[in-house]
C-alpha positions as CSV (number, residue, x, y, z in Angstrom):
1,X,3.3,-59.5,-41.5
2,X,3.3,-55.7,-42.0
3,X,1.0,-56.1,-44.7
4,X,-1.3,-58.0,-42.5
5,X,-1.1,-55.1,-40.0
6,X,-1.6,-52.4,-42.3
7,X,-4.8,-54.5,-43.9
8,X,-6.1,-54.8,-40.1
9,X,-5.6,-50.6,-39.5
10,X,-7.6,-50.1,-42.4
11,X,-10.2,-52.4,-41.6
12,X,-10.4,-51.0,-38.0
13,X,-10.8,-47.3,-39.7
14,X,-13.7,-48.5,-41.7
15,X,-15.5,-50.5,-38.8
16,X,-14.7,-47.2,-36.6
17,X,-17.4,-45.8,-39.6
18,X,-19.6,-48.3,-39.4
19,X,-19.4,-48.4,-35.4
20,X,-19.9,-44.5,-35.5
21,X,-22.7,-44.8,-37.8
22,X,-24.7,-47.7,-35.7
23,X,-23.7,-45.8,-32.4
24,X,-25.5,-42.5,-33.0
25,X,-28.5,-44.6,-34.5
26,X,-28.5,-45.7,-31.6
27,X,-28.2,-42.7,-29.3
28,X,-31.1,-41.3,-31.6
29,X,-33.2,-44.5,-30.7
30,X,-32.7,-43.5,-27.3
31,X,-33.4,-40.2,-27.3
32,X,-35.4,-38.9,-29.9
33,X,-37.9,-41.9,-29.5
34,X,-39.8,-39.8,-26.7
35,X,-39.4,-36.9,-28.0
36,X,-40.8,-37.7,-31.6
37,X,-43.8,-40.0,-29.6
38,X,-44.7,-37.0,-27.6
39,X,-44.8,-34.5,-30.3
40,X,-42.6,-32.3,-28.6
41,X,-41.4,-30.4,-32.1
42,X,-41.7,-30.6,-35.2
43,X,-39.4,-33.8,-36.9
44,X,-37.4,-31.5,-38.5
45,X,-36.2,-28.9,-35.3
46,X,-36.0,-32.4,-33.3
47,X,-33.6,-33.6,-36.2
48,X,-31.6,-30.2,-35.7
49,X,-31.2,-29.7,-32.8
50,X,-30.0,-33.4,-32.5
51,X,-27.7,-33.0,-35.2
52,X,-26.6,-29.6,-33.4
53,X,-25.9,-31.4,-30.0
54,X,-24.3,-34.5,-31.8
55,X,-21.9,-31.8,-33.7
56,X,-21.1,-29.8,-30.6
57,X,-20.6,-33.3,-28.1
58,X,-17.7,-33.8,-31.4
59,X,-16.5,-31.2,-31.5
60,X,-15.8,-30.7,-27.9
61,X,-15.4,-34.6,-26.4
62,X,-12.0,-35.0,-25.0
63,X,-11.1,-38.2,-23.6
64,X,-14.6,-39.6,-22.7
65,X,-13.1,-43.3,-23.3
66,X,-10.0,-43.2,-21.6
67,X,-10.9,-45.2,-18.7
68,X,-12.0,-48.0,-20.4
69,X,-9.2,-47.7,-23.1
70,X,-6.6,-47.5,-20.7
71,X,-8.3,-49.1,-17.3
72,X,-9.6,-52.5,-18.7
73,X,-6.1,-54.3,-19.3
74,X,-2.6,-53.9,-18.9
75,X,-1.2,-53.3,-22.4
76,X,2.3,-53.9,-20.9
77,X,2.1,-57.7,-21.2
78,X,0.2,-57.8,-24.3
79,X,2.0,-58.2,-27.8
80,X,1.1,-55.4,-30.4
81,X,-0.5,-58.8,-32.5
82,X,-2.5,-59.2,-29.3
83,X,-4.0,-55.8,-29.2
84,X,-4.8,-55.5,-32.4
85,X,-7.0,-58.7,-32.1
86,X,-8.4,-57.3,-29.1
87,X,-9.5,-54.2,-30.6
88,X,-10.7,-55.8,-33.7
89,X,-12.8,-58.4,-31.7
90,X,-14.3,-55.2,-29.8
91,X,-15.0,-53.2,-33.4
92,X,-16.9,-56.3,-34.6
93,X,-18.3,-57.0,-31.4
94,X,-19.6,-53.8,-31.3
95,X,-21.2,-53.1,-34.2
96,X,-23.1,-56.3,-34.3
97,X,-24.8,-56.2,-30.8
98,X,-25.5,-51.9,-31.6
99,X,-27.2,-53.5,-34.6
100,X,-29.1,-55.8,-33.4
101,X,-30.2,-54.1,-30.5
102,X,-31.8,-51.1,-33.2
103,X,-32.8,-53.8,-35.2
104,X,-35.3,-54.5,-32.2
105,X,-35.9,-50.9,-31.6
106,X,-34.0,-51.6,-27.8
107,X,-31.8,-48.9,-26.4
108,X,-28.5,-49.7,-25.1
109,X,-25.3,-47.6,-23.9
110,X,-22.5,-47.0,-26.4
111,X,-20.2,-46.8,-23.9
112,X,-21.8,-49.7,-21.6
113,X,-20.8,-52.1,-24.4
114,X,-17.6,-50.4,-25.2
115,X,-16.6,-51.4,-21.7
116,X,-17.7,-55.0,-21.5
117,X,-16.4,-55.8,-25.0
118,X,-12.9,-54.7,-24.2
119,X,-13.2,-56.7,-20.8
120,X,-14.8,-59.9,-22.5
121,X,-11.9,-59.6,-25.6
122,X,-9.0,-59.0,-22.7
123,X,-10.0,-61.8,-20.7
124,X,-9.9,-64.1,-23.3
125,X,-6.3,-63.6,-24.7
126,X,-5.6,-63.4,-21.2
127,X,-6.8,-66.6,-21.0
128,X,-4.5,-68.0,-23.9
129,X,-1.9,-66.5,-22.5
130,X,-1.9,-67.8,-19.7
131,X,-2.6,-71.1,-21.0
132,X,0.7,-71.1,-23.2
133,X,2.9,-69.3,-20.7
134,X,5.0,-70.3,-18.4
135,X,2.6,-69.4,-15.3
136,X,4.9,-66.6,-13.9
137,X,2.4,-64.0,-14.8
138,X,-1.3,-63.9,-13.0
139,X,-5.0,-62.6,-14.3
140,X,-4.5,-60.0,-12.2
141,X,-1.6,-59.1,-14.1
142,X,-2.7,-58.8,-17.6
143,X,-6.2,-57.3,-16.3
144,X,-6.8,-54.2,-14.3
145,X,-9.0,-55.8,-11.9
146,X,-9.4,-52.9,-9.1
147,X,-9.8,-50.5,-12.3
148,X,-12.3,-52.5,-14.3
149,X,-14.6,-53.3,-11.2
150,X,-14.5,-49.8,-10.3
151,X,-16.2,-49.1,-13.9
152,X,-18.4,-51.9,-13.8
153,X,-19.9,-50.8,-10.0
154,X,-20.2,-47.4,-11.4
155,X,-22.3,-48.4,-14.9
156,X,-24.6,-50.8,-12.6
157,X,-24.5,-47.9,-9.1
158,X,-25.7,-45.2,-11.8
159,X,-28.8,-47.1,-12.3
160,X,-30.3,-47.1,-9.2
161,X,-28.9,-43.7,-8.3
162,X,-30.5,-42.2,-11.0
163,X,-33.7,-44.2,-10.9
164,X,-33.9,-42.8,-6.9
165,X,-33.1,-39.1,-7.8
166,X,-35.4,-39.0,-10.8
167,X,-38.0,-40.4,-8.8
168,X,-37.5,-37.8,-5.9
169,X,-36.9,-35.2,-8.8
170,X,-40.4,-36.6,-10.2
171,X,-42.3,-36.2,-7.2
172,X,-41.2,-32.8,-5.7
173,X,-42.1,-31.3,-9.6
174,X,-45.7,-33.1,-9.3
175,X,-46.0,-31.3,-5.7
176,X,-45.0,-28.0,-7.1
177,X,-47.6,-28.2,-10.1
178,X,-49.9,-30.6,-8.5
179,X,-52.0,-33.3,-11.0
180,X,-53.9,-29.9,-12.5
181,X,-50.4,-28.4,-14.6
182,X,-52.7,-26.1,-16.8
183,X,-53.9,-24.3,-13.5
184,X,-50.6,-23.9,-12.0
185,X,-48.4,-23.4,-14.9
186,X,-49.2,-20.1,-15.6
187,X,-46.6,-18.8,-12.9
188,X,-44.5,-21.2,-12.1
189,X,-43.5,-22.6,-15.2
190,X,-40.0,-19.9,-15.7
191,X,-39.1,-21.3,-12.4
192,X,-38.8,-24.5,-13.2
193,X,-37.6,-24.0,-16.6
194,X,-34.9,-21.7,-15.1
195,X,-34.0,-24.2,-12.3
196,X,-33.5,-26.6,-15.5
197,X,-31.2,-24.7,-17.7
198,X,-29.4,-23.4,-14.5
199,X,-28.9,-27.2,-13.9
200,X,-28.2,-27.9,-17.4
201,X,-25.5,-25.5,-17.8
202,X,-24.1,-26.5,-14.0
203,X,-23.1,-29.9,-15.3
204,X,-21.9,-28.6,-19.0
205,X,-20.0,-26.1,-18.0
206,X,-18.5,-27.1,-14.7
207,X,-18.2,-30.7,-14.8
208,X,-18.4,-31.3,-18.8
209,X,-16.3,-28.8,-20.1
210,X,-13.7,-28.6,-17.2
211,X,-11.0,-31.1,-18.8
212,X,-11.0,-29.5,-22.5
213,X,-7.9,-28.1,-24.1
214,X,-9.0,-24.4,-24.2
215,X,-9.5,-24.0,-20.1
216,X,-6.4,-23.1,-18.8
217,X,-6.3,-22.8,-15.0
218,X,-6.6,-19.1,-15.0
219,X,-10.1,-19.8,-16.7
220,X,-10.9,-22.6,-14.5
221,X,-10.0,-20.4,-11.5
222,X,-12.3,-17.8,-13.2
223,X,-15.2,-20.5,-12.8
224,X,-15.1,-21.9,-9.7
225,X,-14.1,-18.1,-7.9
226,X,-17.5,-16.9,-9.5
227,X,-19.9,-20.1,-10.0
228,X,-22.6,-18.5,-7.9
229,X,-23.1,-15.4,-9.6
230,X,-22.8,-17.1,-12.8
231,X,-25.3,-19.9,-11.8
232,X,-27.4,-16.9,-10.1
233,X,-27.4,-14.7,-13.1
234,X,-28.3,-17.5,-15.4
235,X,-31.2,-18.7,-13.0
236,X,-32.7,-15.1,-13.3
237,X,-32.0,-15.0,-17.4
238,X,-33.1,-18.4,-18.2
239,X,-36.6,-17.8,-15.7
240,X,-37.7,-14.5,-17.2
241,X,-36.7,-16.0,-20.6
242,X,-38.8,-19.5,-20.3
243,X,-41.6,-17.2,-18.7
244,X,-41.5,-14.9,-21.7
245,X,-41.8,-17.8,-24.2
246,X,-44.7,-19.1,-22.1
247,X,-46.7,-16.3,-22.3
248,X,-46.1,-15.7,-25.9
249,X,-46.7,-19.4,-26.5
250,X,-43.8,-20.0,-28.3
């Protein structure tokens, strides 16, 4: 039997390749597709600064997945046989619909599927084990039911959340730089592209960054004592910057 478990490890290890492989295909479908359609770049700074942002989003990820690993099921009640199904079921699971979804050139979320797999593979040992046991233990036992629907409202709330703020995002940008963006881009443009990057680095360094290992409290303290001059001082930076490259053409 310890054989058997060893040979499963190493097969999870090598679909954890795989699944890392199809996943940032994946991301690139969904991200570089517009980017490489509108000519943004050239293919080959698209391709870097990908690579650069995939790198960096490596190197400093901490604990993106540990809601779903540790919210979808209660691994109390499961045997260490039964988890290693479950996972295996997700790895498989996983890189077959990722596959098949770029095989069709359709984006998906990583982490969308992530979730659902791990629900669908819980709820069916939960399922059997309920089936074979001796009825003292409930669904809501073996699943986290309050945990899970709290991820699932948030995937399907994000959707229409972000479709409403994009929109109103969309439409106060068209107002600013009317339909004639030649014309009015001339002065406005380091606004904008300093209200961007102010944004940008808003939500990387104060809500991406805030849980890694390196920001102790006297650094988080640091942050949130002085987020308006920093945001401020980056707003004037990034502004005279983007206006600088517009001018120059760069």
């Amino acid at each position: 039997m310890e054989w058997m478990y060893l040979g499963m490890v190493i097969f999870l290890f090598i679909l954890a390749a795989f699944d890392l492989w199809v996943g940032v295909s994946n991301d690139a479908v969904n991200f570089l597709n517009s980017a490489i359609g509108s000519r943004a770049a050239k293919f080959r700074s698209l391709v870097f600064i990908a690579g650069t942002g995939v790198f960096c989003g490596c190197v400093l990820s901490n604990g993106m997945m540990d809601i779903a690993r540790h919210g979808i099921f209660t691994p109390q009640y499961f045997s260490f046989e039964d988890v290693m199904y479950i996972y295996l079921a997700v790895m498989v699971t996983d890189i077959v619909l990722l596959d098949i979804f770029n095989s069709f050139g359709m984006p998906t979320s990583t982490t969308v599927s992530m979730v659902f797999e791990l629900l669908g593979a819980a709820f069916a040992f939960t399922m059997l084990k309920m089936a074979g046991g001796d009825g003292t233990l409930l669904m809501g036992d073996y699943l986290n039911t309050s945990k899970a629907l709290e991820v699932i409202l948030g995937i399907f709330l994000s959707v229409p959340i972000a479709f409403v703020f994009g929109s109103l995002i969309q439409y106060i940008t068209r107002i600013i730089f009317s339909f004639s963006i030649t014309k009015n881009l001339r002065f406005k443009i380091g606004i904008f592209g300093g209200i961007a990057i102010t944004a940008i680095l808003y939500f990387m360094l104060f809500k991406g960054l805030k849980d890694l290992s390196f920001m102790n409290a006297d650094i988080k303290a640091f942050l949130n004592e002085h987020i308006l001059i920093i945001l401020g001082v980056t707003f004037v930076i990034a502004t005279i910057v983007m206006q600088i490259l517009h001018v120059f053409k760069v």
